[in-house]
N, C-alpha and C positions, 0 to 999 in steps of 0.2 A: 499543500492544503487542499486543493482541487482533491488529488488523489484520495484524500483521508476524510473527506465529505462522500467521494462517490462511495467508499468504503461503506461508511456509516450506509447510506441510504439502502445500499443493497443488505444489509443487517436484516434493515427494518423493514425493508419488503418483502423479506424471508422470515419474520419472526413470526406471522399470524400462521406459516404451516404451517411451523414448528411447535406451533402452540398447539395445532388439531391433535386430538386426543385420539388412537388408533379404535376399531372395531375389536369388541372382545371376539378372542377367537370363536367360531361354532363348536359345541361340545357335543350337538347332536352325531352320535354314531351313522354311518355309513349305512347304508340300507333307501326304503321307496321313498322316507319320509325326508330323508335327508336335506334335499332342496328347497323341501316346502321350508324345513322350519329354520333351513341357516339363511331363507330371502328373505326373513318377517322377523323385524324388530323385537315385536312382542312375544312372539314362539321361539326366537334366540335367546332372548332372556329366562322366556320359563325354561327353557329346556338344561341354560347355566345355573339357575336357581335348583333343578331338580339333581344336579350332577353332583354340586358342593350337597345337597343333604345327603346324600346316597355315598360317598365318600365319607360322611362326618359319620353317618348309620355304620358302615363297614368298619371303621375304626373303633366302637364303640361294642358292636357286638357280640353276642354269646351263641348268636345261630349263625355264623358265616356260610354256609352251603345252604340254607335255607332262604338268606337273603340274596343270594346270589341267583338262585334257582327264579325267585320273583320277580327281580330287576329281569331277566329273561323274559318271565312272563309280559310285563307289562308293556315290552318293548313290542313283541308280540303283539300284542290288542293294539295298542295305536298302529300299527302298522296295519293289522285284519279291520280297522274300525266297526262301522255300525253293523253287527250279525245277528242282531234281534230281529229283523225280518230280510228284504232285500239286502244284500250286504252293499255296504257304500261306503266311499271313506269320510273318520271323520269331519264333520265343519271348522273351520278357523276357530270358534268359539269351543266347540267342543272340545277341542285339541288343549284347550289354552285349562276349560276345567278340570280333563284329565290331569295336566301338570300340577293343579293347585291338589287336586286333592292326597297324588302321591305323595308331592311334596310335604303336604302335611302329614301325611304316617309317617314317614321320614323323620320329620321334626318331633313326633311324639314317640316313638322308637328313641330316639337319639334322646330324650329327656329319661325318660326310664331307665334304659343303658345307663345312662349316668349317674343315676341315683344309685344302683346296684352297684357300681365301681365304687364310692365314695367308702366300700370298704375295703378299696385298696390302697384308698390314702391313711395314714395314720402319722403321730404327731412324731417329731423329731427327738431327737435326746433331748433337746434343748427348749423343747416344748411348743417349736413352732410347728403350722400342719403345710406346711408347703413343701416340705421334701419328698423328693420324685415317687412316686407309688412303688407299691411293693404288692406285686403279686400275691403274697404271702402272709397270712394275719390268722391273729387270734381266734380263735373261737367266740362268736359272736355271744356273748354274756346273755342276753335275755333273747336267746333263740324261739325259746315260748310262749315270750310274751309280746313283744314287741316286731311290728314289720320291719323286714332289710329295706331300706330303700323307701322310697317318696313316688312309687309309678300309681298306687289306688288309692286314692280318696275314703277317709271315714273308715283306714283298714284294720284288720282282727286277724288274727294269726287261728287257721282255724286246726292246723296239725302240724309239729318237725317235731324230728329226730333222728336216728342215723337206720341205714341201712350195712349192712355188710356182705362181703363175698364168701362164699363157704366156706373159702380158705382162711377168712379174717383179714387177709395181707390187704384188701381194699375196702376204705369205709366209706361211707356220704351221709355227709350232713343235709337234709332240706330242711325248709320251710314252704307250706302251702298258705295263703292269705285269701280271705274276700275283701271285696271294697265294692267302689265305683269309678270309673275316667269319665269327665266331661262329652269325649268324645261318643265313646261307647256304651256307658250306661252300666251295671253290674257285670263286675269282672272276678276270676279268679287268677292268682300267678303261685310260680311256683320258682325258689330258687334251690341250686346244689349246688354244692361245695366238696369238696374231695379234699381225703386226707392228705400231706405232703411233708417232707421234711422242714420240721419248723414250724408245723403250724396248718391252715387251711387255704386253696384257692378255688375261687371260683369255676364251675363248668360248666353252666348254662342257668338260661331262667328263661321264661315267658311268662304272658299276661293279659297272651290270648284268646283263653276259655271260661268258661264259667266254673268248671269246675277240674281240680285233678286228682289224681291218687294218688298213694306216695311210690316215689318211684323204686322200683326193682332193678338189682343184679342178677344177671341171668347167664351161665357157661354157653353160648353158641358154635357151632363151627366156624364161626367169624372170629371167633375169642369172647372177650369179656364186654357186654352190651349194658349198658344202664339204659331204662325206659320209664320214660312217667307219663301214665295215661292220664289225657284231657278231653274233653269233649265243648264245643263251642256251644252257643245257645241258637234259639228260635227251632222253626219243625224241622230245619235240616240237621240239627245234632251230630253237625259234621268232630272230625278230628281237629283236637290240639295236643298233639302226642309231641313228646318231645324223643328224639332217639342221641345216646355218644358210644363212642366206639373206643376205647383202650387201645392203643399206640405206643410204642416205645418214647416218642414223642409226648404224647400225655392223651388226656380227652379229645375225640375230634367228633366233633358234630354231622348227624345222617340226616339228609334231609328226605323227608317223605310227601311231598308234594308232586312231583313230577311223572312219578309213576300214574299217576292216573289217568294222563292222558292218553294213556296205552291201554286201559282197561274197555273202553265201549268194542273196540274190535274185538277182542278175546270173550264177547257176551254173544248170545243169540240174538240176533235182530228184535226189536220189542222189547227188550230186558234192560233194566239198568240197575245203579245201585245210586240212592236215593239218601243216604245219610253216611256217617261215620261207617270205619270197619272194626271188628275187637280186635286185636292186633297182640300176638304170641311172639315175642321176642327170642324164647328159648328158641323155638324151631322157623324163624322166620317165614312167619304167616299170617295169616288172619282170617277170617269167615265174617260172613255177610249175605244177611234176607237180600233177594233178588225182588224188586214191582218191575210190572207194567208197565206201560202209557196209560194204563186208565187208573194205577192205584193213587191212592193218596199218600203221604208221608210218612202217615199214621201205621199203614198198614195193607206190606209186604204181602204177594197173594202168587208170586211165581219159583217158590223156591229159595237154594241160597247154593253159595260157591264157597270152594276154599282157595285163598290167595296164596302164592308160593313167590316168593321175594330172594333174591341175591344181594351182596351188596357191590357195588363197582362205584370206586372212588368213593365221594362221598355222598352215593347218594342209594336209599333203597330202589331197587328194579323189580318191576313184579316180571319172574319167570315164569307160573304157569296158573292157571286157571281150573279149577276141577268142578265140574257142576254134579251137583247131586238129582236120585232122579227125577224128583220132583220138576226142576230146571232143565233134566234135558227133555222132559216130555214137553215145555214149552216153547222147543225150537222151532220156527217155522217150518214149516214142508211146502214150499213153493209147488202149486200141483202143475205138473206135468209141464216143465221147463225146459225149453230146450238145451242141447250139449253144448252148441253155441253162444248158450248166451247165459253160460253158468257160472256162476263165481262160490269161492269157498272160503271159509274160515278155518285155520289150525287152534286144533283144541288143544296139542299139549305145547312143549315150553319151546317155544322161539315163537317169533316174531316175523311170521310168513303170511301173505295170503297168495291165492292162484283163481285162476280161472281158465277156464277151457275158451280158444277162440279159431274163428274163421278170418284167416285173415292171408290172402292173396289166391293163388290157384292150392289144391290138395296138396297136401304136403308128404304126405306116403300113398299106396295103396290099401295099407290097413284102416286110415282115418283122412279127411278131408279137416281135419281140427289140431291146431297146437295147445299145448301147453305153457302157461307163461307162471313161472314163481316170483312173486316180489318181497325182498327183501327188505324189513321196514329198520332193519339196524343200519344196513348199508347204503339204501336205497337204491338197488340193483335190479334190472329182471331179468331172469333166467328163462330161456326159451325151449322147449324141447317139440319133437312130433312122437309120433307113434309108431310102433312097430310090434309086430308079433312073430314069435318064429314058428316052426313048421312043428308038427307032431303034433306034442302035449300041447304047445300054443301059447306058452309065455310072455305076457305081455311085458313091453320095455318103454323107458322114454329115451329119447336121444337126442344132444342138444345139439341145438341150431341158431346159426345169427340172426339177429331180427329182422322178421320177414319185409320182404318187399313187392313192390307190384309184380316181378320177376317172377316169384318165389322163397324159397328159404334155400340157406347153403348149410350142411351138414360141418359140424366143427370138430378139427380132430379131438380124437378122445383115446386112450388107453384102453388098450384092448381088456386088461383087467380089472376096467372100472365097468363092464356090463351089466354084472351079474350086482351092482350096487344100486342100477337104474331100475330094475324092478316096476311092474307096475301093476294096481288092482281097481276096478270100478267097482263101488260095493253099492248094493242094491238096499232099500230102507230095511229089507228081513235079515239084511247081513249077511247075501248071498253074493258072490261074485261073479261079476257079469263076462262072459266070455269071449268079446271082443271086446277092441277101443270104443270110448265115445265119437259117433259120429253127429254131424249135422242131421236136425232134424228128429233123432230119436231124443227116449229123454234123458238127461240129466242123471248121473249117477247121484244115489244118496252123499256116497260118500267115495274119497279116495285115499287111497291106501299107499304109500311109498317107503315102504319100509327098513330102506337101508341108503335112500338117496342124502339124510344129513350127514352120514359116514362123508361120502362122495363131495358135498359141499366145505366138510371140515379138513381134509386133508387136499383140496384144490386140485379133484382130480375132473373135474369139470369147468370148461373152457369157463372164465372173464370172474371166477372168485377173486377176491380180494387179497393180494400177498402182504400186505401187512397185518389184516387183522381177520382173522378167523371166522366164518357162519356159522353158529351153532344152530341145530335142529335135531333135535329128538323123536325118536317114533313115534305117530300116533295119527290119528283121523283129520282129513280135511273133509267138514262137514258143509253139505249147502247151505250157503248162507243169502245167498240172492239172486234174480233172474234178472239178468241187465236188461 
């Protein structure tokens, strides 16, 4: 009896443990913010509040590389916080209305989604509507007249009908709407549908621009692209372009947000692009008015560029940059900048910049200056010095490991990768200048390496990448600033 008392009591002085209810786990991903927000009740909660919307949006979705591309971005900004003036991170509060408000696109994403599915449900033999969806349906009976789906308010079908491929063998059904969201005030969406054995399925839609065209098939080197131009509202008249790409698989979605971050480097200092781009699916491209820093929104006053795009994986890559002359007459010309403290921009297609530096004792007798290339795919620097040989006087680079208080150490290289390091300092008349840059004199307009992306793509210069390849293309590195 003793024994079956003690029993009992030890139960019950174990039971209020067992009753504590665990800590939900933190969902915040790994990275600076990490700590902050798996030690604070309230930023563990929003941050599980914003995980389930963003899973529930992912299941729901028609742009899955688009959303994915965002979720990135936002992760991104809370982590950069406050960059409107000093940068700072942000506040406990801050943090918490970043959460609500993603959270909320989230949730209004995920209701639209779902409206637009609701024509993947359809009624059973038997007449009930609860049998599992079926990707696969009818052709929507009043395409014309009536909106797909419950995402705008007050809405009106303002254009559908089909598009086809030359060949006929691919058709798309849209529908473009205007309305209104609570949220956003005056919207436009746009839904497609693709033909399929059986009937029609979905391949994407958005509903967030004010306005779209109907979208186009278009033959690429990529294959078969469908595009439907959008444009958002207010004076930035930015992009809501939708892009999908034909796969053996079926439609897969291109996202074209990301690429932009890549664009202010590939500009002249001062220049920017201030609104949307038109965007040419056939040849993947686009063009675009270049302003100022003093223009207004209105009205572009430096020219314009043409935009040259790849695609890799699912996402558009802007490859090169072309300014027209107008644009390049308003490149900077830093006057009289030293070699030293010169940096440059690549104007054709890769993703390099370089600058001339002094950095430990002279590194040859030709130049007391190295060269350093930074790779912004790999995020690599390539090191070179200088040299010239005798007679005619050939200028060369030649790569070196990063300098030290010491000096530099010359790294082997292939006797047949010489004649690919090349080198030329080109003067603003487009003359070439007949030594290296040294310390102290000024700054080459330009420089010329004309057969060095050869040399980086086939790894014949020390510390490239063996898994994935440098692409660089001939063309100008142009000054673009005096450090």
């Amino acid at each position: 009896m003793r024994r079956l008392a003690a029993a009992s009591l030890l139960l019950l002085l174990a039971a209020p443990a067992l009753a504590q209810p665990r800590a939900a786990a933190c969902t915040a991903p790994a990275g600076p913010l990490q700590a902050t927000i798996c030690g604070d009740a309230a930023l563990r909660a929003a941050d599980a509040r914003l995980r389930a919307a963003e899973r529930a949006a992912t299941a729901t979705t028609g742009r899955p590389a688009t959303l994915a591309v965002r979720a990135e971005a936002f992760q991104r900004r809370l982590e950069a916080g406050d960059t409107t003036t000093a940068p700072r991170p942000f506040t406990r509060d801050e943090l918490l209305d970043e959460y609500r408000e993603r959270t909320a696109q989230f949730d209004d994403l995920v209701r639209q989604d779902r409206s637009i599915r609701r024509l993947e449900i359809q009624r059973c033999p038997d007449g009930r509507r609860d049998c599992p969806p079926n990707p696969v349906f009818a052709r929507p009976a009043a395409l014309e007249r009536s909106c797909l789906g419950s995402a705008l308010r007050n809405c009106r079908v303002t254009t559908a009908g089909l598009v086809a491929s030359e060949d006929r063998n691919t058709r798309i059904l849209f529908q473009i709407q205007h309305g209104f969201t609570d949220s956003d005030g005056l919207r436009a969406g746009i839904v497609l549908m693709a033909e399929t054995r059986g009937g029609w399925r979905l391949v994407g839609w958005s509903f967030e621009g004010v306005s779209f065209q109907p979208p186009r098939l278009v033959e690429s080197d990529a294959g078969l692209l469908l595009h439907a131009e959008g444009r958002t509202g207010g004076s930035g008249n930015g992009n809501a372009d939708l892009f999908y790409r034909q796969t053996p698989q079926g439609w897969s979605e291109l996202e074209s947000d990301s690429w932009w971050a890549s664009l202010p480097a590939r500009l002249p200092a001062g220049l920017g692009v201030m609104q949307g781009v038109d965007y040419d699916a056939e040849t993947l491209s686009a063009r675009t008015p270049l302003w100022r820093e003093e223009d207004g929104n209105c009205c572009p006053t430096a020219g314009g560029a043409m935009l040259d795009f790849r695609i890799e994986g699912r996402s558009l890559v802007l490859a090169a940059v072309t300014l027209d002359a107008v644009a390049r007459a308003q490149q900077p010309r830093p006057a009289a900048c030293p070699a030293e403290r010169a940096s440059y921009r690549f104007t054709g297609e890769g993703e390099f910049t370089a600058e001339l530096r002094r950095d430990g004792p002279p590194a040859s007798a030709e130049s007391d200056l190295l060269l350093r290339l930074r790779s912004d795919a790999s995020s690599r620097d390539y090191w070179f010095r200088f040299t010239q040989s005798q007679g005619y006087g050939t200028q060369y680079i030649l790569p070196v490991a990063p300098p030290t208080a010491e000096g530099t150490r010359d790294l082997e290289t292939e006797e047949d990768a010489l004649p690919l390091m090349t080198f030329h300092g080109v003067r603003a008349d487009l003359s070439i200048q007949e030594t290296p840059p040294r310390s102290g004199t000024p700054a080459p307009r330009h420089l010329f390496l004309p057969a060095i992306g050869q040399a980086l793509w086939y790894g014949q210069i020390p510390g490239t990448p063996s898994t994935s390849r440098e692409s660089l293309r001939p063309g100008f590195w142009t000054l673009s600033a005096c450090r």
